[in-house]
C-alpha angles and dihedrals in degrees: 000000000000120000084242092061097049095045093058097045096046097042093136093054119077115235144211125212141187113246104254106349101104094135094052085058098122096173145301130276099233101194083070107003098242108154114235128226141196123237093197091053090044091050086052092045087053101039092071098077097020143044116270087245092053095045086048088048084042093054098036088048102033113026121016089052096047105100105193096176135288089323107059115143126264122237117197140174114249 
């Protein structure tokens, strides 16, 4: 499912999102609306300006550890 479309359909939910990982938005977690990401599609997203060891130290260090409230995003392996 694309973020549009979640957006769209989910207009009355507040949603957080991950700085410039739009095309890597899998789904949504619907118990507590909590979008859902993949890893695999963020390391591609980063691997095109940086080496696969640096996006995987990017994500762990800024992105996986940042807690921004219940509705942090969710990052899966797909």
């Amino acid at each position: 499912m694309k973020l549009s479309s979640i957006l769209e359909n989910y207009s009355h939910e507040e949603l957080i999102k991950a700085d410039n990982f739009d095309d890597a938005v899998v789904g949504i977690e619907v118990n507590t609306f909590r979008l859902v990401y993949s890893i695999d599609k963020m390391i591609a997203i980063l691997t095109r300006d940086m080496s696969y060891e640096d996006a995987i130290e990017y994500l762990d260090f800024n992105v996986f550890s940042a807690y921004v409230g219940e509705r942090t995003p969710i990052y899966i392996y797909t």
